[in-house]
Residue frames as a rotation matrix with the C-alpha (Angstrom) as fourth column:
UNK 1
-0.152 -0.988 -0.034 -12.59
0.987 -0.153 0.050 -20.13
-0.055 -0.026 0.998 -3.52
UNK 2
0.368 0.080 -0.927 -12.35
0.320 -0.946 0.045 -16.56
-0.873 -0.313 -0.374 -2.72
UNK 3
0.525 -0.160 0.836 -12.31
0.651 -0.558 -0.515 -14.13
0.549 0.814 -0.189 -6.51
UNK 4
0.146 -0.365 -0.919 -9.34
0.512 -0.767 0.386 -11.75
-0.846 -0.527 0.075 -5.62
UNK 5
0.864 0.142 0.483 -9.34
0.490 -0.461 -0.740 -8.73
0.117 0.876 -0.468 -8.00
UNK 6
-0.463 -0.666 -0.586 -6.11
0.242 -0.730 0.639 -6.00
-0.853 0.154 0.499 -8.90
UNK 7
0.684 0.730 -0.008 -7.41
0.562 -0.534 -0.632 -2.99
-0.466 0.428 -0.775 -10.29
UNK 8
0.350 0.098 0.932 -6.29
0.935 -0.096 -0.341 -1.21
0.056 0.991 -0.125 -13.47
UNK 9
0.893 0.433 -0.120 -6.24
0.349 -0.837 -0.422 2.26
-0.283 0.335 -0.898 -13.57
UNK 10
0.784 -0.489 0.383 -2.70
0.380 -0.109 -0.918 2.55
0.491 0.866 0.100 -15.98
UNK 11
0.424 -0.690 0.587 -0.33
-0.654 -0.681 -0.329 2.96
0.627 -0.244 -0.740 -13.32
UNK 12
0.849 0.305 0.431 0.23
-0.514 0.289 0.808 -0.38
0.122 -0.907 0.402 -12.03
UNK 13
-0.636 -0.739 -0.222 2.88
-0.745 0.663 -0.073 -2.98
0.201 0.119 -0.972 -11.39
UNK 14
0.545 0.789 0.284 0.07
-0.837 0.528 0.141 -5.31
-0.038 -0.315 0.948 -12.33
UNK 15
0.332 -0.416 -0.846 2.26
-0.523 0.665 -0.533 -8.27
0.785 0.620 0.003 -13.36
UNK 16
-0.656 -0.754 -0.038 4.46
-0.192 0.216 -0.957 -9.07
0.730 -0.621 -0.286 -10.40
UNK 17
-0.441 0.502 0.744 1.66
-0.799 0.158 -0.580 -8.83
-0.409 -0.851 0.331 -7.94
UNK 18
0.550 0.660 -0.512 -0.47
-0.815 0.558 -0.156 -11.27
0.183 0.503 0.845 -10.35
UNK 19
0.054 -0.630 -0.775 2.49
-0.223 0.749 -0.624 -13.68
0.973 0.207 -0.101 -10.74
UNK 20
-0.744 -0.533 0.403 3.29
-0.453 -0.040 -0.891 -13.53
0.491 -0.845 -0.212 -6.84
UNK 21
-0.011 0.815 0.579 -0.33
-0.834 0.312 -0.455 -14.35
-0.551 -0.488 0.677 -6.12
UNK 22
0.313 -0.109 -0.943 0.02
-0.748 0.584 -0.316 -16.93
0.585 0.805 0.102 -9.01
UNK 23
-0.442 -0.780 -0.444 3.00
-0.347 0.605 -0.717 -18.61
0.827 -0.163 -0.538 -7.20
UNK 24
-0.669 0.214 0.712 0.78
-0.742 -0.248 -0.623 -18.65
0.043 -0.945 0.325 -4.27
UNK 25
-0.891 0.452 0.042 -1.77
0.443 0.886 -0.140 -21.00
-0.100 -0.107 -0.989 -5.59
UNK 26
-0.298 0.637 -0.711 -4.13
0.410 -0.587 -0.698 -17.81
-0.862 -0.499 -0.086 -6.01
UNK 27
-0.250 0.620 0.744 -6.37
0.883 -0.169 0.438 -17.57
0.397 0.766 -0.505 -9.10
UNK 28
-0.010 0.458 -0.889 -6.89
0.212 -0.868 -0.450 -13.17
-0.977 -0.193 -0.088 -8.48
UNK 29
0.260 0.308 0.915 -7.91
0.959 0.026 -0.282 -11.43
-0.111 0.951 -0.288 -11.98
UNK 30
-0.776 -0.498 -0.387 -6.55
0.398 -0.863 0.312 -7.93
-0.489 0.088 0.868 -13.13
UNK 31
-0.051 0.683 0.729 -9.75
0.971 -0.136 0.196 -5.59
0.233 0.718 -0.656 -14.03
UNK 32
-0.821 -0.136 0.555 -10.44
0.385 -0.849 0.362 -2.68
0.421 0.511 0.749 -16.37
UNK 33
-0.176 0.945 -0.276 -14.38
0.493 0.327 0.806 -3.09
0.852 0.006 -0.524 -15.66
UNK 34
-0.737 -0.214 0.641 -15.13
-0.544 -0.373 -0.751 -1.12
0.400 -0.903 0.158 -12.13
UNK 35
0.620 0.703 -0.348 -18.24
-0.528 0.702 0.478 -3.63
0.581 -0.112 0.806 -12.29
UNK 36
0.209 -0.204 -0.956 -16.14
0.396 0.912 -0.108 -6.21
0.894 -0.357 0.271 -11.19
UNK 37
-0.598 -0.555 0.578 -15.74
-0.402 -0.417 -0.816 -5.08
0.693 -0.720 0.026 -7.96
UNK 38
-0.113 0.684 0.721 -18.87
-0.978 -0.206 0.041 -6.31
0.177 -0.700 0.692 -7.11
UNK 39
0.690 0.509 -0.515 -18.22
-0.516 0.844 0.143 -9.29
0.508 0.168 0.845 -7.77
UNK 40
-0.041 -0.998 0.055 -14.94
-0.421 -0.033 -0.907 -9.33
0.906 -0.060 -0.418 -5.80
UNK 41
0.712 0.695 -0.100 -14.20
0.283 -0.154 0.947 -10.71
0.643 -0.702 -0.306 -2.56
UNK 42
0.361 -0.549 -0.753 -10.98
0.542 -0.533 0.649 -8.84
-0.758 -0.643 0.105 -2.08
UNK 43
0.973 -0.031 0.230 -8.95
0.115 -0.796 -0.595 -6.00
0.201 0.605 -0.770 -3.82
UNK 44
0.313 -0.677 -0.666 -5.88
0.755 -0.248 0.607 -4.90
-0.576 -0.693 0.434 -4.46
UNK 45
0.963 0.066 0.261 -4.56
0.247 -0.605 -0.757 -1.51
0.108 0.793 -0.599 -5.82
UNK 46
0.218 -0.975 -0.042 -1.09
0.900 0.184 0.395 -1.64
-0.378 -0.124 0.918 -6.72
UNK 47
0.881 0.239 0.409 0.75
0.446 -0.710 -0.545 1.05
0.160 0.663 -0.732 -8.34
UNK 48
-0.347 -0.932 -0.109 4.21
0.847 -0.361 0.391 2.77
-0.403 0.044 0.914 -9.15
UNK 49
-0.242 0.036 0.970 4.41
0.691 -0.695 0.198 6.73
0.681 0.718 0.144 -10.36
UNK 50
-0.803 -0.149 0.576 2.82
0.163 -0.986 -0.027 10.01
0.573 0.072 0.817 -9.57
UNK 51
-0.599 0.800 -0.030 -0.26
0.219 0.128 -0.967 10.52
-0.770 -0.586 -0.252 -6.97
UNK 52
-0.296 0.633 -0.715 -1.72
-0.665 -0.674 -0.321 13.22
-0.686 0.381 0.620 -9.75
UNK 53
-0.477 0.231 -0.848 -1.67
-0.813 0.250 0.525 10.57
0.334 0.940 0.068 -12.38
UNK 54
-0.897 0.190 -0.399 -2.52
0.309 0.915 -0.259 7.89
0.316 -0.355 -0.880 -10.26
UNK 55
-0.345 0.857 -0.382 -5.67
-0.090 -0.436 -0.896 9.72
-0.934 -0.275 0.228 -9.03
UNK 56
-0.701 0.026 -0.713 -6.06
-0.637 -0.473 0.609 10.80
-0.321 0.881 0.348 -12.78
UNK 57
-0.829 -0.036 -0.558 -6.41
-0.327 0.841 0.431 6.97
0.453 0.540 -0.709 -13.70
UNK 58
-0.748 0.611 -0.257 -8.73
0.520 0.302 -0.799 6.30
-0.411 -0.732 -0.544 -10.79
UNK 59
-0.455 0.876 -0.160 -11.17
-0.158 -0.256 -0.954 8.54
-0.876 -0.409 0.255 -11.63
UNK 60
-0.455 0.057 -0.889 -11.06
-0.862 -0.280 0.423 8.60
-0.225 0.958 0.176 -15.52
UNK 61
-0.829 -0.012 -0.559 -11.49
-0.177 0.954 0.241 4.72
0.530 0.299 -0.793 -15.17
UNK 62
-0.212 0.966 0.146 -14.33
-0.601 -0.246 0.761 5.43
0.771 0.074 0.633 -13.04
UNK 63
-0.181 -0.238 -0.954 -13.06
0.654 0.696 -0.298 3.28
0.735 -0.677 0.030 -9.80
UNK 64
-0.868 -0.432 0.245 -13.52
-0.147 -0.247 -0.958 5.73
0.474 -0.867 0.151 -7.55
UNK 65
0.068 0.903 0.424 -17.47
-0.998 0.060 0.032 5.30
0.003 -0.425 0.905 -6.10
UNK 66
0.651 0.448 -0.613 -17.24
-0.381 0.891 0.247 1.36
0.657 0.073 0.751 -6.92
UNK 67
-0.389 -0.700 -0.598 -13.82
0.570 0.327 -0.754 1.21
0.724 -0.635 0.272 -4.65
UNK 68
-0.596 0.121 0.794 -15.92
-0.640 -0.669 -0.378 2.88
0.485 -0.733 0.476 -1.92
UNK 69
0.620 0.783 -0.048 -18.91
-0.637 0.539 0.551 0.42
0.457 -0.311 0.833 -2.17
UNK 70
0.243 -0.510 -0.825 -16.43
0.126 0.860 -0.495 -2.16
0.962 0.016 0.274 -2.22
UNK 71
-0.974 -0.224 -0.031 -14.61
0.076 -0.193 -0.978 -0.86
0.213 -0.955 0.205 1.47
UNK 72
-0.465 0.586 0.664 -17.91
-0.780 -0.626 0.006 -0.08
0.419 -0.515 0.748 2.45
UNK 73
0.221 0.584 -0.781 -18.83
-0.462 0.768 0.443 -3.76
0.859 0.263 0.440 1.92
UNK 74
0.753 0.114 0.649 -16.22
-0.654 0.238 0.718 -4.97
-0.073 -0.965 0.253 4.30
UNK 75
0.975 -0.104 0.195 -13.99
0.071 0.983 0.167 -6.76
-0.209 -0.149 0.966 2.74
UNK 76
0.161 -0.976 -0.149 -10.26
0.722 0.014 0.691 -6.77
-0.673 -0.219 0.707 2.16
UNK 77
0.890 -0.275 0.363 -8.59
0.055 -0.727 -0.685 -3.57
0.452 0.630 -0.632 -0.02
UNK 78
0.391 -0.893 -0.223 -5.28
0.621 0.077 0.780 -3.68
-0.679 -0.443 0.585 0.12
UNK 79
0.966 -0.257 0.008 -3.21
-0.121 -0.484 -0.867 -0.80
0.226 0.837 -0.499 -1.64
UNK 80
0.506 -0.862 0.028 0.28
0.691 0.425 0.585 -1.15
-0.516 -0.276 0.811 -2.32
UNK 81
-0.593 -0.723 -0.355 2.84
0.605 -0.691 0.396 1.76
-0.532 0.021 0.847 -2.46
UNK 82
-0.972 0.228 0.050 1.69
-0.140 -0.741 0.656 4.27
0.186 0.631 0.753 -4.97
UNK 83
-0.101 0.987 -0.129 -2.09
0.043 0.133 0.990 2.53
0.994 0.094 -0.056 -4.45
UNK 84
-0.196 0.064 -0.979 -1.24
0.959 0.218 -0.178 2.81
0.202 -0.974 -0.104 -0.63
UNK 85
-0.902 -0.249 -0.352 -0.86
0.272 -0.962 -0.016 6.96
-0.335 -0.111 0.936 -0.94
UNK 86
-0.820 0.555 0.140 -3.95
0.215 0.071 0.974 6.93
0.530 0.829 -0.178 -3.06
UNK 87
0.024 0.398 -0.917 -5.76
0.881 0.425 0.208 5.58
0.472 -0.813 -0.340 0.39
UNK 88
-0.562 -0.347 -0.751 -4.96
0.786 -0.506 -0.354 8.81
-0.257 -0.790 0.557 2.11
UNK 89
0.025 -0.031 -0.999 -6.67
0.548 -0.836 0.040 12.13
-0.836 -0.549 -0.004 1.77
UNK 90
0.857 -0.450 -0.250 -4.36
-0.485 -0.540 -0.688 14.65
0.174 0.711 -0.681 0.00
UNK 91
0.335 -0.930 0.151 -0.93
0.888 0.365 0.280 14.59
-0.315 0.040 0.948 -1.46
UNK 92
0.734 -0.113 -0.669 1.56
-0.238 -0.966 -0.099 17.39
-0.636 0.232 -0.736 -1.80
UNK 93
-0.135 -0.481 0.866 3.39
0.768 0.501 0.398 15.52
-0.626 0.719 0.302 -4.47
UNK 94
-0.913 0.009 0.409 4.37
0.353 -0.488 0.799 18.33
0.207 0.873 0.442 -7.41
UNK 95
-0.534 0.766 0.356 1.36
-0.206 -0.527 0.825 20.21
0.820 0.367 0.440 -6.04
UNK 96
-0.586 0.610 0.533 -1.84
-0.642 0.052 -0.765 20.07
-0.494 -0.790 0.362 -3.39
UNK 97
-0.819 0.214 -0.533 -3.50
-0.307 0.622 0.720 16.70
0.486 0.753 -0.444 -4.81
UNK 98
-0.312 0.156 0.937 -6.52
-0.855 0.384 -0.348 14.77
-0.415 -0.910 0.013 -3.00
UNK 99
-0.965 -0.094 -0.246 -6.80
-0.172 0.931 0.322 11.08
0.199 0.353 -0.914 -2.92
UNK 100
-0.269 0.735 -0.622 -9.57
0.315 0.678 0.664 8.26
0.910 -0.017 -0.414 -1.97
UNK 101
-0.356 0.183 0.917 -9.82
-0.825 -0.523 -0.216 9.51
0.440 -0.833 0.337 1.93
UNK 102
0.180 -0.014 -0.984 -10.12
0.384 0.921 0.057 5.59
0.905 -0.388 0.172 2.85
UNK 103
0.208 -0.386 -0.899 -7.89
0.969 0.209 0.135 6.95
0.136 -0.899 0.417 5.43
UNK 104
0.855 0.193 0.482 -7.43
0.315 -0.931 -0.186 10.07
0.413 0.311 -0.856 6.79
UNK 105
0.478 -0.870 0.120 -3.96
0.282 0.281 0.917 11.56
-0.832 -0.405 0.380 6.60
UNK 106
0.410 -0.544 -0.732 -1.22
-0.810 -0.586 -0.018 13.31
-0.419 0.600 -0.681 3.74
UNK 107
0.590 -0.747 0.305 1.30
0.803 0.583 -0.124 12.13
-0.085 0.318 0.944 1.67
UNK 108
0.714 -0.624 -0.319 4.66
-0.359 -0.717 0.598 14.42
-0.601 -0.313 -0.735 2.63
UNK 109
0.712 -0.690 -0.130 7.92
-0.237 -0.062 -0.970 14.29
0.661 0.721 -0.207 0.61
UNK 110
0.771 -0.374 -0.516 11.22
0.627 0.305 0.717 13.15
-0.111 -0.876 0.469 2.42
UNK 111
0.622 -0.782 -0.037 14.13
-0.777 -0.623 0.088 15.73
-0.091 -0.026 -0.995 2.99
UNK 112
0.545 -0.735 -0.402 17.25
0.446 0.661 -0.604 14.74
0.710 0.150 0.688 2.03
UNK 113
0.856 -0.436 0.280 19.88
-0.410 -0.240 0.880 14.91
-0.316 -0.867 -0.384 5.39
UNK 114
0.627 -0.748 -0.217 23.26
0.082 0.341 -0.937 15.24
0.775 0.569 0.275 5.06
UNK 115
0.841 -0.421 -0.339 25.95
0.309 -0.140 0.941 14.65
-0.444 -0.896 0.012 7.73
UNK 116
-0.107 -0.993 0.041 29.29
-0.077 0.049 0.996 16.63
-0.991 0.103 -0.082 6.49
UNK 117
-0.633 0.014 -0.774 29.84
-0.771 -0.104 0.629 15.44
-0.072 0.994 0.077 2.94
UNK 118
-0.990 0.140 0.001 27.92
0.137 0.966 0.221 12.06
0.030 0.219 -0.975 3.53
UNK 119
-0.390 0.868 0.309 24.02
-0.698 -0.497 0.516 11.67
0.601 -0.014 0.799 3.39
UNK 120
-0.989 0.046 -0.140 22.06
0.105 0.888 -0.448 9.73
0.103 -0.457 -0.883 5.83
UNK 121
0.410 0.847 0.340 18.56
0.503 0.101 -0.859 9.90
-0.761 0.522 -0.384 4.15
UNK 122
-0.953 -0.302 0.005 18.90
0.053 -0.152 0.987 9.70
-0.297 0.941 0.161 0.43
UNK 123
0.184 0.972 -0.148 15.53
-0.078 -0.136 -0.988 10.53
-0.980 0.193 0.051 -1.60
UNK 124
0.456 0.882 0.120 13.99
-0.699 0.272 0.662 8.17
0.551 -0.386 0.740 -3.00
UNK 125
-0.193 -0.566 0.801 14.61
-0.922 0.383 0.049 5.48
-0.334 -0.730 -0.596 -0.59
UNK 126
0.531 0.192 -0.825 15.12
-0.765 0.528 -0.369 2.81
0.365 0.827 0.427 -2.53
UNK 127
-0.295 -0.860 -0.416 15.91
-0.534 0.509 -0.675 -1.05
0.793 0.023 -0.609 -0.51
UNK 128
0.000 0.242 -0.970 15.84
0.581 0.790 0.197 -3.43
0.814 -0.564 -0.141 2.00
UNK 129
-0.798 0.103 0.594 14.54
-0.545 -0.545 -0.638 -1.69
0.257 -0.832 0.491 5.98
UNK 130
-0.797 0.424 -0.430 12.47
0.488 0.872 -0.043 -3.32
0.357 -0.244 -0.902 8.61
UNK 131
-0.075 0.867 0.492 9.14
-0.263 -0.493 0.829 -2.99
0.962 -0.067 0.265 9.71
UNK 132
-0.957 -0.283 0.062 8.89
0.046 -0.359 -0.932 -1.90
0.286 -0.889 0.357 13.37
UNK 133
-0.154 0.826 -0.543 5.72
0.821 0.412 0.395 -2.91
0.549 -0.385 -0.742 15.41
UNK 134
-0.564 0.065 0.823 3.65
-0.214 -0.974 -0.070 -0.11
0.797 -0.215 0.564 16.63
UNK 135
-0.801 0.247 0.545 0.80
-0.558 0.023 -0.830 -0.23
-0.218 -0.969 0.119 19.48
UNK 136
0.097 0.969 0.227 -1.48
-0.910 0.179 -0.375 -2.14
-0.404 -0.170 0.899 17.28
UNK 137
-0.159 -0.293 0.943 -1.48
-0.160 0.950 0.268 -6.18
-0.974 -0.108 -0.198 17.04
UNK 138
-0.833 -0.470 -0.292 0.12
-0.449 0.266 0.853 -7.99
-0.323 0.842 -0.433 14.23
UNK 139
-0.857 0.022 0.515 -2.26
0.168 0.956 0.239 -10.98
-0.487 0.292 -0.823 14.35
UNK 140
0.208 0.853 0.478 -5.41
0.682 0.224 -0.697 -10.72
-0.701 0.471 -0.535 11.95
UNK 141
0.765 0.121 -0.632 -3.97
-0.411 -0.664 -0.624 -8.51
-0.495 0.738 -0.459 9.83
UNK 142
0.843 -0.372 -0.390 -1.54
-0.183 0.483 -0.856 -8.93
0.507 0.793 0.339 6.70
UNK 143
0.091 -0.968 -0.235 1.43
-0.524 0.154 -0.838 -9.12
0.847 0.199 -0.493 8.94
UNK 144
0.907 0.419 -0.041 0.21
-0.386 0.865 0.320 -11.97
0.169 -0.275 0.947 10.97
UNK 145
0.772 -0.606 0.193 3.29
0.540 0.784 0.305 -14.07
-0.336 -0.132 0.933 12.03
UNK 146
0.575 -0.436 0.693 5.65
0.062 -0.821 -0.568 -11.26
0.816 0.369 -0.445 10.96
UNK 147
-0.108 -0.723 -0.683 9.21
0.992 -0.033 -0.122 -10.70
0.065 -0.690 0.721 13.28
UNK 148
0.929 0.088 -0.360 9.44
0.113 -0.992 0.050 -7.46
-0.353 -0.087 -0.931 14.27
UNK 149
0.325 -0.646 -0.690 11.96
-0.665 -0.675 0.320 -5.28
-0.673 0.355 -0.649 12.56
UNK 150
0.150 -0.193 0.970 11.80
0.859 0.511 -0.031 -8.01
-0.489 0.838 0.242 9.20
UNK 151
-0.294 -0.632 -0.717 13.00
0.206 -0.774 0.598 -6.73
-0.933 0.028 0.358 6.28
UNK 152
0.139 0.323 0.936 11.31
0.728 0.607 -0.318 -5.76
-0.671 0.726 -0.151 3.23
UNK 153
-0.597 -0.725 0.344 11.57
0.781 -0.429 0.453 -3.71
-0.180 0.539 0.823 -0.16
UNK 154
0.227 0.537 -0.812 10.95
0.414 -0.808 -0.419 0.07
-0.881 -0.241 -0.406 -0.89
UNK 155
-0.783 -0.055 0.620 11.08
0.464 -0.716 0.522 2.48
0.415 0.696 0.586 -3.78
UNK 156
0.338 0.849 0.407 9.67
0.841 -0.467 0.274 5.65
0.422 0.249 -0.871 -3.09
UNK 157
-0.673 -0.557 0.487 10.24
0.440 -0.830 -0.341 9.60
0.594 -0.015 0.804 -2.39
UNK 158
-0.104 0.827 0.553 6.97
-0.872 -0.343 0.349 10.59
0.479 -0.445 0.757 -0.52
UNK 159
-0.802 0.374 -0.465 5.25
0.568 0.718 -0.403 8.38
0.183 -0.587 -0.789 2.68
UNK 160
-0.063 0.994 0.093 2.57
0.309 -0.069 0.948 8.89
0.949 0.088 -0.303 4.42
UNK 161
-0.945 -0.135 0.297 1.43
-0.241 -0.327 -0.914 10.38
0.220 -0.935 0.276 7.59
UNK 162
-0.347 0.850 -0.396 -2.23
0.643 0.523 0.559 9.43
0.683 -0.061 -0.728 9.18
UNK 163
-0.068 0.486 0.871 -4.02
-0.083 -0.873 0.481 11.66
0.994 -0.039 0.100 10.95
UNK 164
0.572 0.060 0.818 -4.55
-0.797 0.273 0.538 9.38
-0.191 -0.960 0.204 14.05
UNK 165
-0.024 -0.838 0.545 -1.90
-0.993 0.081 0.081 7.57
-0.112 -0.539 -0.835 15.17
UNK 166
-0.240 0.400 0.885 -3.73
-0.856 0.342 -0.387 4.74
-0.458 -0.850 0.260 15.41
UNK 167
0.808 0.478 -0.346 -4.28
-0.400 0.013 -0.917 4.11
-0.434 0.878 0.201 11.97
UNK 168
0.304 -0.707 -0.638 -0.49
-0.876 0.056 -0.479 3.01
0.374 0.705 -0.603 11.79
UNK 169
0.990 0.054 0.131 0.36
-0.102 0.912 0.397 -0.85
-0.098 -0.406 0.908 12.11
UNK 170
0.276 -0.961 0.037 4.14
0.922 0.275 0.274 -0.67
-0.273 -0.041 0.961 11.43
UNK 171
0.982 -0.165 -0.091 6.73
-0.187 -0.914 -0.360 1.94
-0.024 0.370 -0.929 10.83
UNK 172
0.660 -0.662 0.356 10.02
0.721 0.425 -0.547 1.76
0.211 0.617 0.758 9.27
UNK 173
0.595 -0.528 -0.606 13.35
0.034 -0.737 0.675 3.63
-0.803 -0.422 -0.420 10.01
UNK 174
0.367 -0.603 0.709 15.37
0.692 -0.332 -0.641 5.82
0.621 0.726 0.296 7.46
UNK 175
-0.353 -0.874 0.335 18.19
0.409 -0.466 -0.785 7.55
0.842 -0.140 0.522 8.41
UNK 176
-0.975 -0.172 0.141 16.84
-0.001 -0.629 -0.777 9.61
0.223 -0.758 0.613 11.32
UNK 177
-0.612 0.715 0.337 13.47
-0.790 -0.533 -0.304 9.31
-0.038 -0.452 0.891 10.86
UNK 178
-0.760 0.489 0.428 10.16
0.277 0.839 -0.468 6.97
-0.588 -0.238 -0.773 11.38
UNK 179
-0.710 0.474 -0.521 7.59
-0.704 -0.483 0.521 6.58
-0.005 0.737 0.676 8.80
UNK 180
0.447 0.819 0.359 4.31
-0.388 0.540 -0.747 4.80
-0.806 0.194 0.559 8.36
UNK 181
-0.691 -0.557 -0.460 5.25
-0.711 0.406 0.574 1.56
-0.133 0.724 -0.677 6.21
UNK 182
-0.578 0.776 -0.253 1.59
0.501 0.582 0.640 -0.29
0.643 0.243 -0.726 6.85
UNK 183
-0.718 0.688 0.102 -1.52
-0.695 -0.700 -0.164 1.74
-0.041 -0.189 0.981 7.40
UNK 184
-0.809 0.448 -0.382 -4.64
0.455 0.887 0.077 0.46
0.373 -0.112 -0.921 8.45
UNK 185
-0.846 0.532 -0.040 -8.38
-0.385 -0.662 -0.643 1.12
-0.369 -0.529 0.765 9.19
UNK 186
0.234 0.972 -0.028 -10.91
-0.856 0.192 -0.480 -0.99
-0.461 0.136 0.877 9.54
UNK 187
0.740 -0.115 0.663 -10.98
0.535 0.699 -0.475 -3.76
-0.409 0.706 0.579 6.21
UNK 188
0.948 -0.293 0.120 -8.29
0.064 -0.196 -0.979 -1.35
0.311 0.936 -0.167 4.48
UNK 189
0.363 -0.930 -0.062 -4.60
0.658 0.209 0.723 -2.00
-0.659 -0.304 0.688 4.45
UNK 190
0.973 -0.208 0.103 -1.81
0.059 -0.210 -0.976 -0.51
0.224 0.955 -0.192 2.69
UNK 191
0.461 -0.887 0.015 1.90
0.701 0.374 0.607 -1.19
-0.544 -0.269 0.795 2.77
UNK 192
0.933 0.137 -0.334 4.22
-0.091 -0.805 -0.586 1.15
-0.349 0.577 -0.739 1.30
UNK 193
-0.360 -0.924 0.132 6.74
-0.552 0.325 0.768 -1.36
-0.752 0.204 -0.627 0.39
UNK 194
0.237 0.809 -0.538 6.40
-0.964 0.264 -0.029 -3.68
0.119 0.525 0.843 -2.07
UNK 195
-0.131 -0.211 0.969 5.51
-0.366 0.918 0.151 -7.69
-0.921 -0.335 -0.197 -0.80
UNK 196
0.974 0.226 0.000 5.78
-0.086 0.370 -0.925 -8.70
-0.209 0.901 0.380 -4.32
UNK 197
0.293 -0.954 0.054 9.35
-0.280 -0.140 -0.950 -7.72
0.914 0.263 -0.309 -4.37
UNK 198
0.568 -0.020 0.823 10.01
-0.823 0.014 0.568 -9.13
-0.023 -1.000 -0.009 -0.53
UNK 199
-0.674 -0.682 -0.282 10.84
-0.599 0.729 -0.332 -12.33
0.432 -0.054 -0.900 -1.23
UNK 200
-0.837 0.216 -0.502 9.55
0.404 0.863 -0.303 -14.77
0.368 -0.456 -0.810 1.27
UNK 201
-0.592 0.508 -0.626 8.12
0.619 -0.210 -0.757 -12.64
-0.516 -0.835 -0.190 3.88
UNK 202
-0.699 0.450 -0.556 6.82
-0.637 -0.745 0.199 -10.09
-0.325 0.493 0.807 0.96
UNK 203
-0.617 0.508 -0.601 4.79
-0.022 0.752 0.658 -13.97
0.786 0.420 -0.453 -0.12
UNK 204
-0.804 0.230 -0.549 3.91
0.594 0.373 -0.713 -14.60
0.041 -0.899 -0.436 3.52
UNK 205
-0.524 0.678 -0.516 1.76
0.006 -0.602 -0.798 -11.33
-0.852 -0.421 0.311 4.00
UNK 206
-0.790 0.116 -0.602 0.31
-0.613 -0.109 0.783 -11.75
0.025 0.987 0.157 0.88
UNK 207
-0.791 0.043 -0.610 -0.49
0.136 0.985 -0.106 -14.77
0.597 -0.167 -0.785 1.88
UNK 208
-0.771 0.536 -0.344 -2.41
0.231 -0.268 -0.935 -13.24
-0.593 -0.801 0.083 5.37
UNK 209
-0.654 0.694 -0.300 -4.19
-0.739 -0.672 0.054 -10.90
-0.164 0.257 0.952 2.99
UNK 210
-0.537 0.594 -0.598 -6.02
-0.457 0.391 0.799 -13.25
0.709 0.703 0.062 0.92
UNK 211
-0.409 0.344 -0.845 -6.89
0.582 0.812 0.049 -15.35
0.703 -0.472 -0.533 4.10
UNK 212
-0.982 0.079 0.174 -8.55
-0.182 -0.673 -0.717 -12.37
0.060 -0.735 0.675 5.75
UNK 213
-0.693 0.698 -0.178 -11.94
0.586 0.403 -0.703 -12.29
-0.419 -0.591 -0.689 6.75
């Protein structure tokens, strides 16, 4: 049986993702230990809050060189929201921040847009919005069997941007604009919703991950 880990580093929404894999039939473990990575044979880094603190945790906890070997290894790393931004570069979150550089690419802030008295992009964007199929294929990756333009859940005030295009497996409409909502490159993923809080389809890709390769 494949050993799925969710890393630690004091910013996480470890519970929900644990339980969700739980409900799955999936025996994954929540470590403090950056050792255990090596013994992993997938990863996930969840996470809710701030980039700066979320870095903070990463490095203080000493994850950041053993979550390289790990990607370097090949195998799955999924980050989710806050652990998806992480994945990028830099962030200009409350400042010029830089992250893991997994992927290369920002994390940008959304404008609020207002038509008249009404807004049509509120910040943060917080609900149900579909994911929109880009130029790279669903199948082998977490959103495998995925409809286009499903719906799943967000919280969050900042997205991401990737450097190369290519790097972006879905994107999501808010009010006027398109954002990156699943990044990709190589073995690393990273949604910036959260499939813990999805429901079904937020089980389903879950589901993909673990059965990657």
């Amino acid at each position: 049986m494949k050993k799925c880990v969710i890393i630690d580093y004091g910013l996480c929404n470890l519970l929900s993702v644990y339980n969700s894999l739980k409900y799955l039939g999936i025996e994954s473990l929540v470590i403090h230990d950056p050792q255990d990575l090596k013994h992993a044979d997938l990863a996930i880094l969840p996470g809710v809050g701030a980039f700066e603190d979320g870095m903070r945790g990463v490095r203080e906890r000493g994850f950041i060189e053993p979550i390289n070997d790990f990607v370097r290894t090949g195998k799955p790393f999924l980050g989710i929201c806050l652990g998806m931004q992480i994945l990028m570069s830099k962030s200009y979150e409350f400042g010029e921040h830089e992250g893991l550089d997994l992927i290369p690419g920002e994390v940008l802030p959304f404008e609020a847009q207002k038509e008249g008295d009404e807004y049509i992009l509120k910040v943060p964007h917080v609900g149900w919005s579909g994911l929109q199929k880009k130029d790279a294929p669903w199948e082998g990756t977490p959103l495998a069997g995925i409809q286009d333009k499903s719906e799943v859940y967000f919280v969050h005030s900042f997205y991401v941007q990737p450097k190369n295009s290519a790097h972006v497996l879905a994107e999501t409409e808010y009010g006027e604009k398109n954002f990156c909502s699943v990044v990709f490159k190589d073995n690393v993923y990273g949604c910036q919703f959260h499939p813990e809080k999805s429901s079904k389809l937020g089980l389903k890709i879950l589901d993909n991950f673990i059965k990657l390769k």
